[in-house]
C-alpha positions in Angstrom: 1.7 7.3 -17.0 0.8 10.0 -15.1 -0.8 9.9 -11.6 -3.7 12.1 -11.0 -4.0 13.1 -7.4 -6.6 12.0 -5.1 -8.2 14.7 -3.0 -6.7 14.8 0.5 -8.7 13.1 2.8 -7.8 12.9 6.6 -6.1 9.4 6.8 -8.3 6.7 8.3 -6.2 7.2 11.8 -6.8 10.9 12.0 -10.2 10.2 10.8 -10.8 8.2 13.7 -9.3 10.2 16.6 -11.8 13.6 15.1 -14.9 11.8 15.3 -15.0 8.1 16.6 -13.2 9.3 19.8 -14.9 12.2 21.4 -18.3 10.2 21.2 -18.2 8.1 24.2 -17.7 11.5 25.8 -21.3 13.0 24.2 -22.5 9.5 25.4 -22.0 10.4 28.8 -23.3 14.3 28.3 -26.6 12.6 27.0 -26.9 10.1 30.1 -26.2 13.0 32.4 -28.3 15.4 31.2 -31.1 12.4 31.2 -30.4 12.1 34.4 -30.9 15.4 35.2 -34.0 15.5 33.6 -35.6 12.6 35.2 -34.2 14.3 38.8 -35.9 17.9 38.1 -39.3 16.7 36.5 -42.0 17.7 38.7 -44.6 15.8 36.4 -42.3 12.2 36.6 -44.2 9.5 36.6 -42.0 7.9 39.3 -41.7 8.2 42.9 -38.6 9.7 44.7 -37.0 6.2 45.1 -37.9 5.4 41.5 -36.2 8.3 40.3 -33.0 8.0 42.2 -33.2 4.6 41.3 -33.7 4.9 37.2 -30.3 7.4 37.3 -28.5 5.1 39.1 -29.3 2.3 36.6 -29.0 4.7 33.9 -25.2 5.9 34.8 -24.4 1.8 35.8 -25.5 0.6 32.1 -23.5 3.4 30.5 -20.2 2.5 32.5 -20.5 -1.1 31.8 -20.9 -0.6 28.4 -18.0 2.0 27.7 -16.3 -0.5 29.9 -17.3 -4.3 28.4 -18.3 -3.1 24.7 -14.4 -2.3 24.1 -13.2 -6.1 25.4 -16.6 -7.6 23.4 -15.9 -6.2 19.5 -14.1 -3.5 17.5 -14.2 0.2 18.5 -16.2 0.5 15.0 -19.1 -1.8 15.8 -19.1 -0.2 19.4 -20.0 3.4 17.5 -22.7 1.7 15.5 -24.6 -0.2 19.1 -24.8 3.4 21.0 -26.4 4.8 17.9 -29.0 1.9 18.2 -28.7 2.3 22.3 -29.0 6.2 22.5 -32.1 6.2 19.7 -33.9 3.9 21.7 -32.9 5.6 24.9 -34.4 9.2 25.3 -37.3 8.3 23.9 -37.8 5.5 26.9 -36.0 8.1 29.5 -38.6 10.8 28.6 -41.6 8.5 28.4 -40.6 7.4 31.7 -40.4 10.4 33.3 -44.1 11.5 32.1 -43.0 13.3 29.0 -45.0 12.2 26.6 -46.1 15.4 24.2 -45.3 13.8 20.7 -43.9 17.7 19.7 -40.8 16.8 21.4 -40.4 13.4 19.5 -41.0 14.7 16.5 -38.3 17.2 16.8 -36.1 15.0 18.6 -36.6 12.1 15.6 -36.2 15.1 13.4 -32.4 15.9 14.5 -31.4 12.5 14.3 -32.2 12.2 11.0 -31.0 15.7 10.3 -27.5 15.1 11.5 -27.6 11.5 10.1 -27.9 12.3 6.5 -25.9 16.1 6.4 -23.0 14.0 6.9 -21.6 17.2 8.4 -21.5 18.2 12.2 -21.2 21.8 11.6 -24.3 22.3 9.0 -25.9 19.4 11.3 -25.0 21.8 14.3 -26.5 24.7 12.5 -29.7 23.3 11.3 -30.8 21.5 14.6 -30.1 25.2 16.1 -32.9 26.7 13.8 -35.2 23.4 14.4 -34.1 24.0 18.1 -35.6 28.0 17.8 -38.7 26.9 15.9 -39.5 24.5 18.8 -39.5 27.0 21.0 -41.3 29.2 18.9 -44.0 26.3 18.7 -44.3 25.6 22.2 -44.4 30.0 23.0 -47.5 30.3 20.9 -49.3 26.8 21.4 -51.8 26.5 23.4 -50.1 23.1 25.2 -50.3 22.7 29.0 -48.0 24.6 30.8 -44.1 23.1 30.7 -41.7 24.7 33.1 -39.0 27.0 31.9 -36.0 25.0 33.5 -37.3 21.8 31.8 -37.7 23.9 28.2 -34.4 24.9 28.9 -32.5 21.5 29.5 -34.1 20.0 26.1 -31.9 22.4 24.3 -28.8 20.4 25.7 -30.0 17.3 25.4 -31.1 18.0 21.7 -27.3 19.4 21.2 -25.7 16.4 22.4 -27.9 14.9 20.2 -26.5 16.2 17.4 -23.3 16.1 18.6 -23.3 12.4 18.4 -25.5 11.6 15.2 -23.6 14.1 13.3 -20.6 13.0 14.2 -21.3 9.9 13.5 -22.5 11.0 10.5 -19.6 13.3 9.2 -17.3 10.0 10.2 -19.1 8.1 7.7 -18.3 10.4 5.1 -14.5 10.7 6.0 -14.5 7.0 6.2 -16.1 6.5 2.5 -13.7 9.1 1.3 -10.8 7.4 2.7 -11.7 3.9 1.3 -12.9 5.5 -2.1 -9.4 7.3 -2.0 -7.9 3.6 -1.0 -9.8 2.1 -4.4 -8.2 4.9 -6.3 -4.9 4.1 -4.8 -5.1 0.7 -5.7 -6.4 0.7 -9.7 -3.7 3.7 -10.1 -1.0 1.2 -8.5 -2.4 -1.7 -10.6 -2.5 -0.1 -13.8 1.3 1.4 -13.5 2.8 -1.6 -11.8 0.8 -4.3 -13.6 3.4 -4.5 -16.5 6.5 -4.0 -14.4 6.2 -6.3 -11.4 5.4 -9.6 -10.5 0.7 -9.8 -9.2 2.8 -10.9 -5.7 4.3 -7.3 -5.5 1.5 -5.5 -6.8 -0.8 -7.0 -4.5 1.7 -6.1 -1.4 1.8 -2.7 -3.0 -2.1 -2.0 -2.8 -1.8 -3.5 0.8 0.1 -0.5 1.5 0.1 2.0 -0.7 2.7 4.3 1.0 5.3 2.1 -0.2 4.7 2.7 -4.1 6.6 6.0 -4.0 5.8 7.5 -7.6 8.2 10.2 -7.3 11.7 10.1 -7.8 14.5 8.7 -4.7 17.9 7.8 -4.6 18.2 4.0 -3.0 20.6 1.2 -3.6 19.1 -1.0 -6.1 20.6 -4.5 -8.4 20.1 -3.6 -12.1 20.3 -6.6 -14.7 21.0 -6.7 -18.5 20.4 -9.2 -20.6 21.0 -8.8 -24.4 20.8 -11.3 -27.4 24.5 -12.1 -28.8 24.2 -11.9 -32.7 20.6 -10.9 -33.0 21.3 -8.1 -35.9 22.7 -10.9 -37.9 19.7 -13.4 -37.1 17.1 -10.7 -37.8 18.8 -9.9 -41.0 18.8 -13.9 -42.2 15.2 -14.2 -41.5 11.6 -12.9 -42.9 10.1 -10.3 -40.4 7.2 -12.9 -39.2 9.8 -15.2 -37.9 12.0 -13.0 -36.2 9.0 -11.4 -34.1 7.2 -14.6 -33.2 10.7 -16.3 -31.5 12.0 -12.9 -29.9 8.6 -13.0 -28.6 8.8 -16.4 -27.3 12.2 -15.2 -25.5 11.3 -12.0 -24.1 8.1 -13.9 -22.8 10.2 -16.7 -21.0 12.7 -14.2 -20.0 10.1 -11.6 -18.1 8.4 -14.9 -16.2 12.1 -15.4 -15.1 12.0 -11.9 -13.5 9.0 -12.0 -12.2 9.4 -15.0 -10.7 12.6 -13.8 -8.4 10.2 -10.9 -7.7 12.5 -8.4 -10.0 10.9 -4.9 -11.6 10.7 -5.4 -15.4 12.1 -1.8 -16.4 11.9 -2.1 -20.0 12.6 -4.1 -23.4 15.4 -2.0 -25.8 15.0 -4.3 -28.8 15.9 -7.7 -27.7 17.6 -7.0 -24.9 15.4 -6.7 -21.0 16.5 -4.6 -18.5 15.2 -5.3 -14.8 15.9 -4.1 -11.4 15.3 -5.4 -7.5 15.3 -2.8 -4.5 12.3 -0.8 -6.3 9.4 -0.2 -5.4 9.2 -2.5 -2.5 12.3 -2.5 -0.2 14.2 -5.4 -0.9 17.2 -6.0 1.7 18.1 -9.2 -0.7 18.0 -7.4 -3.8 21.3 -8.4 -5.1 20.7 -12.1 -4.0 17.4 -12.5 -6.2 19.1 -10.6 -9.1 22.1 -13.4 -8.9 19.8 -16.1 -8.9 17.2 -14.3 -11.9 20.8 -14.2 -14.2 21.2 -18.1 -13.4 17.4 -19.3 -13.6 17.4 -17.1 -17.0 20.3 -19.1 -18.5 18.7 -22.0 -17.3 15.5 -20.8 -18.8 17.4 -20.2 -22.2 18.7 -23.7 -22.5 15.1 -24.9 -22.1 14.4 -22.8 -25.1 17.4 -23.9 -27.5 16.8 -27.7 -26.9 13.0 -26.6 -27.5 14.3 -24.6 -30.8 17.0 -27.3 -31.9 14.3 -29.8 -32.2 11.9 -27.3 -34.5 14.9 -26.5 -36.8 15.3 -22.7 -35.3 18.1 -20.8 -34.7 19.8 -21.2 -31.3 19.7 -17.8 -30.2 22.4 -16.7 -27.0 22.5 -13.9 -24.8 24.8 -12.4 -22.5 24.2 -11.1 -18.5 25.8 -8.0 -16.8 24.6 -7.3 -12.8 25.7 -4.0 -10.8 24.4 -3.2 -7.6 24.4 0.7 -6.5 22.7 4.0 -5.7 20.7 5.3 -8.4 17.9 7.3 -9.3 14.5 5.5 -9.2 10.7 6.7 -9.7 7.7 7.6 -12.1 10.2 9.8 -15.2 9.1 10.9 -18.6 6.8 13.8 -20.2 3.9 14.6 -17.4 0.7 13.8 -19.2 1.8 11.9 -21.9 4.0 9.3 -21.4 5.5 8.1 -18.0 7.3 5.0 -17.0 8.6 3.9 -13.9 12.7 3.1 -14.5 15.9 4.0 -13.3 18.8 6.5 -14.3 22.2 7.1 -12.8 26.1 5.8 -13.4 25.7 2.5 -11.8 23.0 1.8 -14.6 24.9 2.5 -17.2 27.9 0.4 -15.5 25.5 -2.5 -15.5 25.4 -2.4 -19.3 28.6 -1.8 -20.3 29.4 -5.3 -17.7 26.9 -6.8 -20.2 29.1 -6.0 -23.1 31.8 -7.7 -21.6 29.7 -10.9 -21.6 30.8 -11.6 -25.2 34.3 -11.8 -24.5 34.2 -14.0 -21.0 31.7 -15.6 -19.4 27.7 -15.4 -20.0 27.0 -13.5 -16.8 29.3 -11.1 -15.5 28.8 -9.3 -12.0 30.2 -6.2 -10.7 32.7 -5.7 -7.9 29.6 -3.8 -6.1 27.5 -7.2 -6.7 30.4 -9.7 -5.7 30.5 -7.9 -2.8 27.1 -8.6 -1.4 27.1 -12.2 -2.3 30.0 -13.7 -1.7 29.0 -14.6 2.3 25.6 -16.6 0.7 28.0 -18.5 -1.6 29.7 -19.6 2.0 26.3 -19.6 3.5 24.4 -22.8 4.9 21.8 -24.2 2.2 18.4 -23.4 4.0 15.1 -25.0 2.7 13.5 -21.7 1.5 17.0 -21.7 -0.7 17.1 -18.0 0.6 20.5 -16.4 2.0 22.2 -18.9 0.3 23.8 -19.4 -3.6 25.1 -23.1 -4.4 26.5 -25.0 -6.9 28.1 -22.0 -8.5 31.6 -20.5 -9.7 32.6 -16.6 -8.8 35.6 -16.3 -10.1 37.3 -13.0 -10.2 38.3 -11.6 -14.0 40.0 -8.2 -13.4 39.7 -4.7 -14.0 38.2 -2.6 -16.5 37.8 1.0 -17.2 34.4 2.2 -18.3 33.3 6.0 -20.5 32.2 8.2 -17.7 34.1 6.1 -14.8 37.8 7.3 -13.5 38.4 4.6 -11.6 38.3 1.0 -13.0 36.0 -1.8 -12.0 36.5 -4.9 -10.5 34.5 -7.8 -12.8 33.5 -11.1 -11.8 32.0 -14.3 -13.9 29.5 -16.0 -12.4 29.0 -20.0 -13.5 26.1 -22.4 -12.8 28.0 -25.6 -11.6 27.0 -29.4 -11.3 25.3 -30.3 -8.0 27.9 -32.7 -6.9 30.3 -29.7 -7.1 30.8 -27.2 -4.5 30.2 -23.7 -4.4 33.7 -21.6 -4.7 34.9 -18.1 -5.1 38.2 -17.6 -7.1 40.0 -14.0 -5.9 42.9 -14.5 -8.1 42.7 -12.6 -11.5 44.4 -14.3 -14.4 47.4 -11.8 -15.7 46.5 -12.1 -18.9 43.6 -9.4 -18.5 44.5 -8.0 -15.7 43.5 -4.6 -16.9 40.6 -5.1 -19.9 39.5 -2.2 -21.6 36.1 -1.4 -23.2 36.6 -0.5 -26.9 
């Protein structure tokens, strides 16, 4: 499946630091050049007192709330009470200071809304700039009472600051619905690729945090599992079509609930056999661990299905386990456009299956010396009650060496058993003589 790539939005941090930031400063720029207005106003309704009074209350309530809004609720909410504060603000300043020509309302109403719905500072700048000049054109030819040049001339500050802070507040808005449409994308993109392969746990943690779904390809360490059908040509060949579907079915089925439930990455089916991994695409330190215990809960699963099959007179299918742990190739691979699936390629997967092979021959799981490795401590390991870091009631016993197409050196192979609960766990290093050195035919 191919990916189609969201348009790059500025992440919600960086989003945040442009245009949440900055506006406690324009905050302060509006109160002081309030202040400034109430302090030069020759027609202000208040008295001298008054006036140094209203700029000392008006700097006091700005401090305390840039101070106590930031202890009281998130930085987002804090945004969203100065937009109701500053709206309400001017308008009161001005009134209070004896300006109360309904032009200057008009236009000051008129910028908020202009930088509130552009949802752009820069066109938000640009357009209260030409309401700004058509202002001044208005109040130039009008016949309105006289209004003194320095006053004329601090409205055009006040009305940038204005919309400074609504457009910014406004082109935030946008960002921020980009970035949580971009997050919904995210998330139905994961869903859909990872539905099928993964457990609704992991896919769930992966739309929590989509950075950790990484689509392209990356070497890492990962626990591969094969699990094939012994003598299914020859069962498929002594049954009718129907009947061979509907009970491989009924396997696969049990078998991918199995890996699912150990949290594995279903990579594929190739005929009757499954192949899964663990380590991709959520880190997994324990990945070898759960893929141990996914071989033993699947033959434990499979003897679930034979008694269920002995008792409706079907055959009692087998199959056979290999497990390698190792660097490989992981990520989204195929034909771009058409078909995509997200598996794994390299020598250590191909080592997993040819362990598989030997399964027929030994034991019904067999592990590599790359897997024994990583376990062998939880088989000494204190039983916990999450039952994780530790492998009981089980039988490692060490089979030999075997050399492999495509490997120069031979592998080390291990059986892994499932023992009775009143036996303990043990880990047999001794190799019989016998087959010593095995080789793959």
């Amino acid at each position: 499946m191919k990916v189609r790539r969201a348009r790059p939005h500025a992440p919600p941090s960086q989003t945040w630091d442009k245009y949440i930031k900055p506006i406690p400063m324009v905050q302060w720029l509006i109160v002081i050049i309030l202040c400034t207005h109430v302090l030069i106003s020759e027609e202000n309704a208040l008295t001298r007192q008054g006036n140094v009074l209203f700029v000392l209350v008006l700097l006091a309530s700005n401090l305390a709330l840039l101070y106590v809004l930031p202890r009281l609720m998130p930085l987002k909410a804090i945004t969203s009470v100065l937009v109701i504060i500053d709206t309400v603000l001017v308008p009161v300043t001005l009134f209070a200071t004896g300006t109360t020509g309904t032009d200057l309302f008009v236009i000051y109403f008129g910028i908020i809304m202009i930088a509130a719905a552009s949802g752009n500072l820069k066109r938000a700048l640009v357009l209260a700039g030409l309401t700004w000049v058509a202002y001044i054109g208005f109040t130039l030819i009008s016949q309105q009472e006289y209004v003194p040049p320095e006053v004329i001339l601090l409205r055009l500050p006040m009305l940038l600051a204005v919309t400074l802070f609504y457009g910014s507040i406004g082109e935030f808005v946008q960002h921020d619905r980009a970035d949580r449409e971009k997050i919904e994308q995210q998330s139905k993109q994961i869903r859909a690729m990872f539905s099928n392969y993964v457990s609704p746990r992991i896919v769930e943690e992966l739309i929590k945090d989509p950075t950790k779904a990484r689509l392209g390809g990356q070497r890492k360490e990962l626990s591969m599992l094969f699990c094939d059908l012994v003598g299914f040509t020859t069962f498929s060949e002594s049954h009718s079509a129907e009947e061979v579907v509907a009970q491989l079915n009924e396997y696969l089925a049990a078998m991918t609930e199995v890996v699912f439930y150990w949290n594995g990455t279903l990579d594929k089916f190739v005929g009757d056999a499954v192949v899964a991994f663990w380590g991709a695409p959520l880190d997994q330190p324990d990945h070898a661990e759960l893929a141990l215990k996914c071989a033993l809960h699947m033959r434990k699963r499979l003897g679930e299905l034979r008694a269920q099959w002995k008792v409706q007179g079907k055959p009692l299918l087998d199959n056979g386990i290999g497990l390698n742990t190792g660097e490989v190739l992981v990520g989204n691979i195929g034909a771009e456009g058409k078909k995509m699936d997200y598996t794994v390629i390299g020598d250590h997967m191909n080592l997993a299956a040819r362990i598989e092979s030997l399964s027929r021959k030994f034991s019904p799981i067999m592990i590599s010396e790359f897997t024994a490795e990583r376990v062998k401590a939880l088989i000494a390991a204190q039983d916990t009650d999450s039952n994780r870091g530790h492998l009981g009631h089980v039988a490692l016993r060490k089979l030999g060496s075997v050399r492999v197409k495509g490997r120069d050196r031979a592998v080390v192979v291990y059986s892994l058993e499932s023992l009775p609960r009143h036996m303990p766990s043990c880990v047999e290093e001794e190799a019989p003589s016998d087959i010593l050195e095995m080789r793959e035919k």
